[in-house]
Structures are given as C-alpha cells and as structure tokens.
C-alpha positions in Angstrom: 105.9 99.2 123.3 106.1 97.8 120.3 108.7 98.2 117.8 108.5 100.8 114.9 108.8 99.2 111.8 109.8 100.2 107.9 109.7 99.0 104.4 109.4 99.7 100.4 105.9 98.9 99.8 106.5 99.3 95.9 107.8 96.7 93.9 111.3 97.1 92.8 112.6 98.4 89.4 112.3 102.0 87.6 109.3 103.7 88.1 107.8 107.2 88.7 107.7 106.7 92.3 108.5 104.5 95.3 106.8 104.6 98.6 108.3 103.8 101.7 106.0 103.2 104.8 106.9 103.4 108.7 104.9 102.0 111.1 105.1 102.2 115.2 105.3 105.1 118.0 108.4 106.2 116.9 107.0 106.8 113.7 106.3 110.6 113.7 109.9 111.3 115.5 111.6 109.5 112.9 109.9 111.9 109.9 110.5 114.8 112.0 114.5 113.9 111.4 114.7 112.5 108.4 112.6 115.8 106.7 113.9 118.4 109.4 110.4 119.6 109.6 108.8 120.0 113.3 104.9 120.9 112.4 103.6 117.7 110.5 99.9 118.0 110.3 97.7 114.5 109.8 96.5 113.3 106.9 98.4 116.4 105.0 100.7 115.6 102.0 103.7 117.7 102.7 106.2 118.2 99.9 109.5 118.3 101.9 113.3 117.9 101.6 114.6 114.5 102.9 118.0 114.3 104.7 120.1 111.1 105.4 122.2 111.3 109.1 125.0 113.4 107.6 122.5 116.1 106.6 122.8 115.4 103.3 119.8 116.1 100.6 118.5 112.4 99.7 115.9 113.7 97.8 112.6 115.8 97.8 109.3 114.4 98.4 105.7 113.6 99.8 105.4 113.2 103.6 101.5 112.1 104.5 101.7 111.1 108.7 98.6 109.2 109.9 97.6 109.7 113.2 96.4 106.3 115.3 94.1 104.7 115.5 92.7 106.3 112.0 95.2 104.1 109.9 95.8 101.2 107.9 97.6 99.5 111.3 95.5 101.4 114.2 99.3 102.7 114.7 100.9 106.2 113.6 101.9 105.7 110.0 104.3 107.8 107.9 104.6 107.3 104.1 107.4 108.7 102.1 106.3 109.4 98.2 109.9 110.0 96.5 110.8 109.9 93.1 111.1 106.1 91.8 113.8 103.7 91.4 115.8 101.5 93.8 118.6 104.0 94.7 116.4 107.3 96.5 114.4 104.8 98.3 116.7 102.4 99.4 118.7 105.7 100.7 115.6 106.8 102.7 115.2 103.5 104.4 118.4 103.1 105.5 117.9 106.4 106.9 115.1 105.0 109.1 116.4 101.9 110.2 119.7 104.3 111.2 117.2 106.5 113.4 115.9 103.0 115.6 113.0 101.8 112.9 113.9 97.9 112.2 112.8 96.4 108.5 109.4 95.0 108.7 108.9 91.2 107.9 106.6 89.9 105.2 103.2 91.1 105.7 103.8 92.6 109.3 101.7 95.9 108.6 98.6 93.7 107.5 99.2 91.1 110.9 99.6 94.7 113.4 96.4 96.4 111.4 94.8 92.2 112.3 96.0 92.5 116.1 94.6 96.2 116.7 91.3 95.0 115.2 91.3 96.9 111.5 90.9 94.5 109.7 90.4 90.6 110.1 91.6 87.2 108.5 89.0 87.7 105.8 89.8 90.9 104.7 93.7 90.1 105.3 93.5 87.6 103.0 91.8 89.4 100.1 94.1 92.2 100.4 97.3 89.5 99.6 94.8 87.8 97.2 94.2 91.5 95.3 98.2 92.2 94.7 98.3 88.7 93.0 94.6 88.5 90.7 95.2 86.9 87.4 91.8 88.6 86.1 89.8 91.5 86.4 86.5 89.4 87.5 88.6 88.1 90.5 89.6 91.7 92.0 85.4 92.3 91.9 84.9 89.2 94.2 87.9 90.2 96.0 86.6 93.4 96.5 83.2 92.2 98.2 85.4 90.7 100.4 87.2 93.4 101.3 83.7 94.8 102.0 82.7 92.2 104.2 80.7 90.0 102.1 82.7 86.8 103.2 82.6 87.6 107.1 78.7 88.5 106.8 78.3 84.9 105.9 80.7 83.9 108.6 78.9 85.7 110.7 75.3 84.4 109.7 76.6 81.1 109.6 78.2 81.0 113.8 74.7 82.6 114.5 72.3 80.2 113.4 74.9 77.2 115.0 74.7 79.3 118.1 70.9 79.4 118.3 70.9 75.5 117.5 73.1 75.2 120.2 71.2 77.4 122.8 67.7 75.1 121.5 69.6 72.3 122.7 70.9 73.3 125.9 67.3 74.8 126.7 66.3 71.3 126.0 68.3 69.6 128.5 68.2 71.7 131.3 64.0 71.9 130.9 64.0 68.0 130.0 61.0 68.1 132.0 58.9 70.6 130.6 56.7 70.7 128.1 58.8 71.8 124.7 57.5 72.7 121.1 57.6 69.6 119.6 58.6 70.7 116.1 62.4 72.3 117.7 64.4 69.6 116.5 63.3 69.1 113.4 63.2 72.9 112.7 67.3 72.1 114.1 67.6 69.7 111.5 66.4 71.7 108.7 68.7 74.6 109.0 71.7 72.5 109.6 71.3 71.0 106.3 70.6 74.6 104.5 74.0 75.3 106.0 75.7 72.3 105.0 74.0 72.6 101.4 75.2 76.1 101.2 78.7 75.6 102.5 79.2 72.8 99.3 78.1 75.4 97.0 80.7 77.7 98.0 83.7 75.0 98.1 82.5 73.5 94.8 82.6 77.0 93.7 86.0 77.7 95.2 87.9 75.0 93.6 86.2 76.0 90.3 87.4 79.7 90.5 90.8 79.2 91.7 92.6 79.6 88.5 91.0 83.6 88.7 93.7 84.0 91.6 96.1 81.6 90.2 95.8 82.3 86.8 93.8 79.2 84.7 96.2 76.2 83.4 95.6 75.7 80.2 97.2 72.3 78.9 97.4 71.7 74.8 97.6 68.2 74.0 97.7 66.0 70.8 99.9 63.9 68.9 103.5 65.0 67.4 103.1 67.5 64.8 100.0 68.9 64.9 101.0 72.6 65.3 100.9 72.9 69.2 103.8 74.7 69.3 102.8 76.6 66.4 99.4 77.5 68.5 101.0 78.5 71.5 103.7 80.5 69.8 100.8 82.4 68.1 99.1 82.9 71.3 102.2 84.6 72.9 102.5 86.4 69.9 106.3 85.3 69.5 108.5 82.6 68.8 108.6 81.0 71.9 108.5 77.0 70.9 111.0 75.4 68.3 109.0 74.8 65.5 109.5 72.0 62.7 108.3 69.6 60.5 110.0 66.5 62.6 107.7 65.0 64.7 108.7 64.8 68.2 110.6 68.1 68.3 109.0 68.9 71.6 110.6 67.1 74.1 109.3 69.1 77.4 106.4 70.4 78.9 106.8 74.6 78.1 104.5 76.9 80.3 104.4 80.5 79.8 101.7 83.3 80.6 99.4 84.7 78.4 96.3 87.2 78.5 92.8 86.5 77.3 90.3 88.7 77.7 90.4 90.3 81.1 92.4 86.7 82.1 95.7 85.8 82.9 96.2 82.0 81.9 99.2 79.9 82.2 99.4 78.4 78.9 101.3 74.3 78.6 102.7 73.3 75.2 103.1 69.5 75.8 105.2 66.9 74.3 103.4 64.8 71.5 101.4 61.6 73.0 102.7 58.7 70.9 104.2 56.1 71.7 107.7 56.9 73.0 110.6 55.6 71.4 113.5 56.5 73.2 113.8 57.0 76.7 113.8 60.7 76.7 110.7 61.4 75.0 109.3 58.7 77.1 109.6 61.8 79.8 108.4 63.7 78.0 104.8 62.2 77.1 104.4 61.2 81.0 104.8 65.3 81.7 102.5 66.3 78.7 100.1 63.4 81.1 100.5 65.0 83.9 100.1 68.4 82.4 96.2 67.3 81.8 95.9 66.1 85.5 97.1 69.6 86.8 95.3 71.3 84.2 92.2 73.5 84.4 91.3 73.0 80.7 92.7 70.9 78.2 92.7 71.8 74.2 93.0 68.6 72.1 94.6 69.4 68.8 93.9 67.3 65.7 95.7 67.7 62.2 92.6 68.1 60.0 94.5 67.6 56.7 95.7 64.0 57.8 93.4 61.0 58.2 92.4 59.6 61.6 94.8 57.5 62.8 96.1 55.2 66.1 98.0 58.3 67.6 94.5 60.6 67.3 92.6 57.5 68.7 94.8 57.5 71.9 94.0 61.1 72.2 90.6 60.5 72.1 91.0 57.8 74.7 93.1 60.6 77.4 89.8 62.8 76.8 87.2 60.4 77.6 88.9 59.1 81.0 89.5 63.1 81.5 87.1 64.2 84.2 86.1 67.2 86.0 88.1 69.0 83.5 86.6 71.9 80.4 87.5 70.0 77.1 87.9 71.7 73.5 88.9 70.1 70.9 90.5 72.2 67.9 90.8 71.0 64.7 94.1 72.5 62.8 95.4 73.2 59.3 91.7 74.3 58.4 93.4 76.6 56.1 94.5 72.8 53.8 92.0 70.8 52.5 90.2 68.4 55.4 91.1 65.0 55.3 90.2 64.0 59.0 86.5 61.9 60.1 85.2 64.0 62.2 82.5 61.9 63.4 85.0 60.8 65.5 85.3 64.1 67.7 81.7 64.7 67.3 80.4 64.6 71.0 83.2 67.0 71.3 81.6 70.1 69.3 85.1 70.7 67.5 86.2 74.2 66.1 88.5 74.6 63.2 91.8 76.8 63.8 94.5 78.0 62.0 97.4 78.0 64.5 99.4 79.6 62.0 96.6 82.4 60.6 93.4 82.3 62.5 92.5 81.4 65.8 90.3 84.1 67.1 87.2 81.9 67.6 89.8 79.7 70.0 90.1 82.4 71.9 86.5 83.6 72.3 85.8 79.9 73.5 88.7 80.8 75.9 87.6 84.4 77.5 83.6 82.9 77.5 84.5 79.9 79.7 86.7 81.8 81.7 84.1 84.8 81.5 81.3 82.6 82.6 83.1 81.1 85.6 83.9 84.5 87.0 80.5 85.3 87.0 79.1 82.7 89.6 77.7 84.1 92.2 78.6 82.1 94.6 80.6 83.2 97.7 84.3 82.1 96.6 86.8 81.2 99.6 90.3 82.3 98.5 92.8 80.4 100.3 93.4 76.7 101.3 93.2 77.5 105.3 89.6 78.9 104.2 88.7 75.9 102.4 89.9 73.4 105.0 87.7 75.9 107.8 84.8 75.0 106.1 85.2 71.3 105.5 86.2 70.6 109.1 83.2 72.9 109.7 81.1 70.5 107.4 82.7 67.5 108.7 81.3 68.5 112.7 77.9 69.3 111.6 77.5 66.3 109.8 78.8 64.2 113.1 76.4 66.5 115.0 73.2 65.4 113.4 73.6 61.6 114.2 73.4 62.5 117.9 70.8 65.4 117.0 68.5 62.2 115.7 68.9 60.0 118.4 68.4 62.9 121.4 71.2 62.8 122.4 71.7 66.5 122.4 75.0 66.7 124.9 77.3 64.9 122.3 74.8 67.5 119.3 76.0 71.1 121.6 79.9 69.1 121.5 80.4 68.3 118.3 78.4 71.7 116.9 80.6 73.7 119.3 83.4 72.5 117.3 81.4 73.8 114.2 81.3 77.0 115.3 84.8 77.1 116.3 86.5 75.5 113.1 83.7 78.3 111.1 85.0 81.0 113.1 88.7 80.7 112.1 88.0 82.3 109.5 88.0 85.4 110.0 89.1 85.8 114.1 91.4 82.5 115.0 92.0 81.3 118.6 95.3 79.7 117.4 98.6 80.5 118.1 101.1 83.0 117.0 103.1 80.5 115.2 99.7 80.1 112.9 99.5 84.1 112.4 103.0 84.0 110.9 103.5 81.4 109.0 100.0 83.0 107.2 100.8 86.7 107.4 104.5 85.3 106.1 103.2 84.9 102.7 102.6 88.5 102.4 104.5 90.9 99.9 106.9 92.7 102.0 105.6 96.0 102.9 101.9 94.8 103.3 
C-alpha cells in the first residue's frame, strides 16, 4: 500500500485562503478525524469544523473528498479550503501528518497521478510549466498541451516510424518476392517530412523559451547615455544610481518588468568603453556577456552628442551579434540632435526619451514578443523534451544511410532507437531515479 501523503498546495504568505491536499488510502480516515464528521459524500464541498488531536477547534472550513480513480492522482484525495495565512494551515497539516499522513516531496502528486496513468510526461510538464508562465500567450500553448496537442504529435510521429519499420521487416523476410518497387522511396519521403517537421518545432522551441522563462532583455551602450535612466523608467522607480559621471554603473542590474501580457527580465549594463581601472574592467566583460545570454539587445545612443569611438565600438558588438532581435534607441530626443545617423541606419533606429517618453520602445517591445508567441508551431517546453527529439533526429538521420544502401536490418535498428528516444516523451522506459530527479522540480504540493 502506498503511503498517504500531505501538503500546502498554496503558496505561502497572507491570503484569503490556503488549501491543503491529502493524498493515499488513508486519506478519507484521516478527514473523518481531523473534521469529526463520519458521512463524507464525494465530490461535495462540506463546510465543517476542523480539530487538531487535542480536540481543539483549528478552524472552520471546506472539506471536498475525491473518490479514486476519478482524481487528480487515480488515488482518494481530500482537500482542506481554510481561511489563509501560514498559521491555520500549517496547524491542519501537522494534524495529518500526527494521524500517519507523511509530507509529500516536490511534485509527488503530479509523479502518483503519472504512475496510475492520469496524466503523462507531456501533460506533467505543462502543468509545472503553467505555475511558472512569464506571459499570457505561453499559458495558451501550454494549455493545448495540457489538451494533448503535444502527445498527438508524439503519437503521429511513433506511428509513421513504426509503419516504416514494419515496411522494412516485410521486406526482409519476403526478400524473395515480388515487392512494390516505389516502398523505399515512399520510406524516404516521410522520414524526411518528419525530420523537416521536428527542426521546425526545436527552432521554434529555442525561440519561445523566454515565454516560460520570461525574455532577457540586455540594454547596452556607452557610459552615460541614460540606460539607467531607461530602465529605472521602465520599472517605474528608482532602481539604478543615476548621474552625470560616466561610469557610474559598475554592475550588470537585472530586475523584472511587464510589457504587455509579458514578463521580461530587464539588464542595465555597465558602459562599454574602454575600461580604466580594474573594476570596471568587470564590469564591461558582464555588460558582454549580458548580450551573449540575452534574448534581445537595445543599443542606446546619446542623440545630442556627436558620433564618436565609444558609439563606433557599439556598433561593432551589434554587427558580430547574431541570432539575437536588435533595436537600437536613440536617447535625449527631447535636446536638439547632434548624432549621424547614417551610421545606425540599417538599424531602423527609434527616438526615446528615457526620462519623458518611451512608449513607442515599448510597443516595439510587446510586438516582438507578441509576434513570437503567436507561431504556430508545436513548442517543446523543457530541455529533456528538446534533447528527445534531437537524439530522435540524430537516429533517423543514421537510419537513412543504411535505408539507401538496403541494408534495411541496421534501417529497423537504428529507427527502433527513433521511436524509443520520441517516445520518452511522454511515457519513459527509464528508471525511477530519472522520474525524480524530473518530478523533483515540481512546486511542492503539485
């Protein structure tokens, strides 16, 4: 039997309630005790005293018992709806774990709802994904996941390997006969739809990740050209020290920020000059490594100053910049305009204010971001996801050299492999070390 398990499944702090959920054949006895009540109907939210082991009131609240195999585990569940904050619900669990329920580990509903076949890795996964989206157009493709969208494709995908597969074993035990002579290259074809279709969805992936993550969004440009002004103006307070001295930033600052229906992680740099002291010198290498980790990079430029060497070396970071969105801002448009902008040309620059008016920054902001949530592309949302399909690439791709030749025993082994690495997915045939390590980076409580 196993063990009946308990947790807060709300996050701590003051609220109007807190939920605590119990999971596990003892699950029903131990609400029976803790509420004193002996008729507890499924699926029925009862509004019931709660009492801790000295039969003391803890508190009274909403009892809802779920009767396995119709819950979130395929186990009975009961969830306790009291009023919020830390203290009442902390009370009620250690009233649970006092009656022989044991705390739950991270993400031990979602792996017991996994082993009794609720829910699989895809839908696992978007659920963890979900609790942590950075933008409204991310919970949407999360949500097709949650409907299956992902594992349809999975499931499409194993199929037509499978049939490939069966071709070539037909072939080798009817060597003899006379075959359709058009099988293998028909084989071919749809192994390199598959393969086309599978780098759609990684290229895809690795574009979209900053929905989930939340989009990192580096400002660069020399000293003293407001970026600390911008980014305190985006936050909306005074979060950078702001002077006229160039070189007052000494350190990468990131803080978080909404745009649009996004959550970005916004990076104030250091100014990219030519460092003169050995601290700033750390300083520009982290506002360089702030552009290679970042998702898009604004370029400020001080329109009411000239073009000079510092601007040039800008310039020269933004053309070996690749792979990365670019815009270039040009600030102090509120002074009168003293910069070449033929220089920045190829760029497309747009004039700011970071001290009065930004708003077209910001539009530029929410329709990149706006337009990359809106691919339609499958999105995989986790690096064990990712790596599935590139090993699943990886043996399709070894599978067609034999597939050319004939030699279709070495094809069915190394598209067997295919099938397998696909199939991780969503249903694993790996160990319960793997299950969780991955079910470990769970919230507690889900």
């Amino acid at each position: 039997m196993a063990s009946t398990i308990v947790a807060i499944a709300t996050a701590s702090g003051i609220s109007s309630i807190s939920i605590i959920r119990v999971s596990g054949d003892l699950s029903l006895t131990l609400a029976k005790k803790v509420s004193k009540k002996e008729n507890i109907q499924p699926r029925y939210a009862h509004l019931t005293p709660l009492y801790n082991q000295e039969n003391a009131l803890i508190d009274e609240a909403i009892l809802i018992y779920f009767k396995n195999p119709y819950s979130f585990t395929g186990e009975d569940i009961v969830e306790f709806q009291c009023h919020g904050g830390m203290i009442v619900a902390q009370e009620i669990l250690e009233t649970l774990l006092a009656y022989g329920a044991r705390l739950a580990e991270p993400g031990e509903f979602s792996k017991r709802a996994f082993l009794n076949g609720k829910i699989d890795l895809t839908k696992a996964e978007a659920i963890a994904k979900l609790i942590e989206a950075k933008s409204v157009d991310v919970a949407k493709i999360l949500a097709k996941q949650l409907k299956g969208d992902l594992k349809l494709f999975i499931d499409e995908s194993r199929e037509a390997m499978l049939r490939a597969t069966a071709y070539a074993e037909v072939m080798i035990d009817y060597a003899e006969e006379d075959m359709p002579e058009d099988i293998l290259a028909s084989i071919l074809i749809q192994l390199d739809a598959l393969l086309a279709k599978m780098e759609k969805i990684v290229d895809a992936s690795h574009r979209r990740k900053g929905l989930i993550e939340g989009f990192r969004v580096a400002i660069i440009g020399k000293p003293n050209v407001g970026k600390s002004s911008l980014l305190n103006g985006l936050l909306a307070y005074e979060r950078a020290i702001v002077s006229d001295i160039a070189g007052t930033t000494r350190d990468t600052i990131e803080e978080q920020v909404r745009i649009g229906s996004h959550i970005i992680r916004l990076i104030d740099t250091a100014g990219i000059r030519d460092a003169r002291d050995s601290i700033e010198k750390i300083g520009v290498e982290r506002s360089l490594e702030s552009v290679a980790e970042a998702d898009v990079v604004i370029a400020l430029f001080d329109s009411s100053r000239p073009f000079d060497e510092e601007d040039a070396k800008i310039l020269e970071i933004l053309k070996s910049t690749k792979n990365k969105e670019i815009i270039v801002a040009l600030n102090k448009s509120d002074l009168e305009n003293s910069f070449d902008l033929e220089k920045l040309k190829r760029y497309h620059p747009i004039e700011v204010s970071a001290k009065h008016n930004f708003k077209n920054l910001t539009e530029k902001l929410e329709s990149l971001f706006d337009n990359i949530g809106q691919d339609e592309e499958l999105m995989l949302i986790s690096a064990r996801q990712i790596d599935a399909v590139l090993k699943t690439k990886q043996a399709i791709m070894e599978a067609k050299e034999p597939l050319l030749k004939g030699e279709l025993e070495f094809f069915s082994y190394h598209l067997q492999d295919a099938v397998s690495a696909l199939g991780s997915i969503s249903k694993p045939y790996d160990s319960e070390e793997i299950l969780d390590k991955m079910f470990g980076e769970f919230c507690l409580g889900k």
